[in-house]
C-alpha positions in Angstrom: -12.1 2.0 23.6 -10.6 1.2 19.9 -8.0 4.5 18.9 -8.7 5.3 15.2 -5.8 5.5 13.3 -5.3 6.8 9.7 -3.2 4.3 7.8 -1.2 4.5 4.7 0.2 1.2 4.5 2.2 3.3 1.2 4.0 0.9 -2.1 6.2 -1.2 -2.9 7.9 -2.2 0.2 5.2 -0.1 2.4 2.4 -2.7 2.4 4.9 -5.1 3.9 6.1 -3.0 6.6 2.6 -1.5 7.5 1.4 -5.5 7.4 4.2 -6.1 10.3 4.4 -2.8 12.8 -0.3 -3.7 12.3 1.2 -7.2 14.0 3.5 -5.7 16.2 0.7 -2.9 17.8 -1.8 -6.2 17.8 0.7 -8.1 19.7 1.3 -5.4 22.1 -2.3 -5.2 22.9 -3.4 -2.0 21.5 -7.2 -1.5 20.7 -6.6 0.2 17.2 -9.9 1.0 14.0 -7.1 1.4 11.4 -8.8 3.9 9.0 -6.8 2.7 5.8 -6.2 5.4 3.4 -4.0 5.4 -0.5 -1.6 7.8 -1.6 1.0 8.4 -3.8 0.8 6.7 -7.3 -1.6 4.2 -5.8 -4.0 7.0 -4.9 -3.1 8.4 -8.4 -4.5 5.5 -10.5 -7.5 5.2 -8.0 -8.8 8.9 -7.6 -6.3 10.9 -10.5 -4.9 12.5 -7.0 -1.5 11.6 -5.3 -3.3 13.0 -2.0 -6.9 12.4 -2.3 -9.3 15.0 -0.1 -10.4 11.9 1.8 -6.7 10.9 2.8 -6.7 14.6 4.3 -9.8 14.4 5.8 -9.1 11.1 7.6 -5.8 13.0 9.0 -7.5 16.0 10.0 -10.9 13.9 11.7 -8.1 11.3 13.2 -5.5 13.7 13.8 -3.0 11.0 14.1 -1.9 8.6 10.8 1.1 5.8 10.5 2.8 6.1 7.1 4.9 3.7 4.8 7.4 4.6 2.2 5.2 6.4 -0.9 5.8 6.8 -4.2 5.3 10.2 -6.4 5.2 9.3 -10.0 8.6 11.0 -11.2 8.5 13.4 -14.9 4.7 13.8 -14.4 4.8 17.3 -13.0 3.7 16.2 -9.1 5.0 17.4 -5.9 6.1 14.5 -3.7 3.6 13.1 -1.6 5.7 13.1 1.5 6.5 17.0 0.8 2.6 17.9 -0.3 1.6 16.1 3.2 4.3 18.2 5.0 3.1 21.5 3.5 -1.0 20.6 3.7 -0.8 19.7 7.2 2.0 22.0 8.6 4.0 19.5 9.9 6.8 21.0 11.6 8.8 18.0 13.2 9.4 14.4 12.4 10.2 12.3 16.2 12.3 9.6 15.6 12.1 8.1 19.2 14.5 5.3 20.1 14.7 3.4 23.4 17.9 1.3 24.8 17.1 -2.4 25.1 19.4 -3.3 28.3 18.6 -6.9 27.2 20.5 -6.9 24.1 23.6 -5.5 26.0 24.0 -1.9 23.9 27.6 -0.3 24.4 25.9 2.2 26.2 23.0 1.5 28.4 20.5 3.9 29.3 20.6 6.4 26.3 17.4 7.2 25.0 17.6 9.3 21.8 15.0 11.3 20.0 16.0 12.4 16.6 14.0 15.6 15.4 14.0 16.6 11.5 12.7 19.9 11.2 10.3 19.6 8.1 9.7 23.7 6.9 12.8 24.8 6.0 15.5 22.9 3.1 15.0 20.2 1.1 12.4 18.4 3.4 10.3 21.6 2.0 10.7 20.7 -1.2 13.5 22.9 -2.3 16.4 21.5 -4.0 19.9 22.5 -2.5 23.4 22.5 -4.5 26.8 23.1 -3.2 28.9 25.7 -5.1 32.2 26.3 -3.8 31.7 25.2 -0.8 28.7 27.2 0.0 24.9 25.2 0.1 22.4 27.5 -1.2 18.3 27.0 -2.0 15.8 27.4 -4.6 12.2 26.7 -5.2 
């Protein structure tokens, strides 16, 4: 049974990295529908939208979604995309799971690391931070 995936392959460099990990879960064997949405600037000169209803609905219906690097049209009064996502969908966490390769001989074998970027609070919220004297402080 084929696993439905919402896909934003993203711009500029995003098409080319979605085109590669697509090749990567082929080669691996994985049954995958990629349900290929737009976003971003892309999605801006298709729909007038950086995050059209349907990219939402595909991510809600799906519940899972691959993303490459997207672009939010700077001086044109838009939220980012990636923050607009974050805040729509309530995504608390980004996993950045990694895996020793013994193979390639790491300095230290057998650490597994997961990386986990809270994404509700700071500047992954969409508030801007500045240091003064020493001190970080927040505003939206």
């Amino acid at each position: 049974m084929a696993h439905t995936i919402t896909l934003l392959p993203g711009d500029g460099i995003g098409a080319e990295i979605a085109e590669a990990m697509i090749r990567v879960v082929e080669a691996a064997g994985v049954d995958v529908l990629w349900d290929r949405q737009v976003a971003g600037t892309q999605a801006l000169e298709q729909t007038g939208d950086v995050i059209p209803p349907a990219l939402l609905d595909s991510l809600r219906r799906n519940r899972v979604g691959i993303k490459g690097p997207i672009t939010t049209p700077i001086g044109k009064g838009f939220t980012s995309a990636n923050v607009t996502l974050r805040k729509t969908l309530d995504l608390y966490v980004g996993l950045r799971p990694t895996k020793v390769i013994p193979e390639l001989r790491p300095q230290y074998a057998g650490v597994d690391i997961v990386v986990v970027r809270e994404n509700t609070e700071g500047p992954t919220r969409g508030w801007s931070t500045r240091s003064c004297r020493g001190w970080w402080s927040r505003s939206r």
